[in-house]
N, C-alpha and C positions, 0 to 999 in steps of 0.2 A: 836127517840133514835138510831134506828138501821142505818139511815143516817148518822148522827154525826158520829158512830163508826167508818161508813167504810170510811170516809172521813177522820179518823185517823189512817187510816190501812198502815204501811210499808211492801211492798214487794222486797224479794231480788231476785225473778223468773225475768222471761221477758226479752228481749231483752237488750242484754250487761250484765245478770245477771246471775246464777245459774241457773242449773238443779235440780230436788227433786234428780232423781240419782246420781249427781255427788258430793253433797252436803256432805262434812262430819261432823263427832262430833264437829269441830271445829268452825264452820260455826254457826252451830243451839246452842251451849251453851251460857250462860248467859256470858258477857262480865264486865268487871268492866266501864268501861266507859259507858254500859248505864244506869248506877245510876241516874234515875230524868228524865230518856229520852225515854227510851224506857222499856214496861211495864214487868217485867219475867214473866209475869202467865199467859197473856192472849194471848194464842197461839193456833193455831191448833192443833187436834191431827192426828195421821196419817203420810203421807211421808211429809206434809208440816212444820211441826213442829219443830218452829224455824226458819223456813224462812220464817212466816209471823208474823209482830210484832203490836203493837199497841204504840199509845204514851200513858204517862203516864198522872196522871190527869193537872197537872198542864204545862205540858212540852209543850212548842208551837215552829214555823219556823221562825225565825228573817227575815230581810228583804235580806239577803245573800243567804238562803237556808238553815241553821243552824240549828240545833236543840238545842234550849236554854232551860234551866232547871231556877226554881227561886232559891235563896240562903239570906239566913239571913246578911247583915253586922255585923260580930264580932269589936270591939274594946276595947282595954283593958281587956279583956275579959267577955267584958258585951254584951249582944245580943240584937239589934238594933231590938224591934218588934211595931215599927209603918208601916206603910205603905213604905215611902219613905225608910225602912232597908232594902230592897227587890229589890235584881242585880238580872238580867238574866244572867247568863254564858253560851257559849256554850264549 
């Protein structure tokens, strides 16, 4: 389990990334865009917090590098819940 995790670990540190010093509130807050993608809770605590993220359960890497979330097809406004109602968006 704790393999899995870290192998769904986002980091913004590292080479061409952020510093924990230079990093500000803007940086480490919850973004609207990562609804589906990236996890708000499971963070570090400490100076890392917010610059290390996790994916969320369902959220996976398309073949681009992507970060794709699943989504229901709506139509007409009836909700598409077999299998095949289920897009990936990134």
């Amino acid at each position: 389990l704790a393999e899995i995790t870290h192998k769904r670990r986002l980091s913004a540190l590292g080479p061409g990334g952020l510093s924990r010093d230079r990093a500000g509130f803007e940086v480490r807050d919850v973004h609207y865009t990562h609804y589906g993608r990236l996890c708000p809770i499971e963070t570090p605590e400490g100076p890392n917090i917010g610059l290390i993220s996790s994916l969320c359960v369902y959220a996976k890497i398309n073949d681009l590098g992507f970060i794709v979330t699943p989504y229901r097809k709506v139509k007409d406004s009836v909700v598409d819940l077999s299998p095949e109602g289920i897009e990936y968006l990134s």
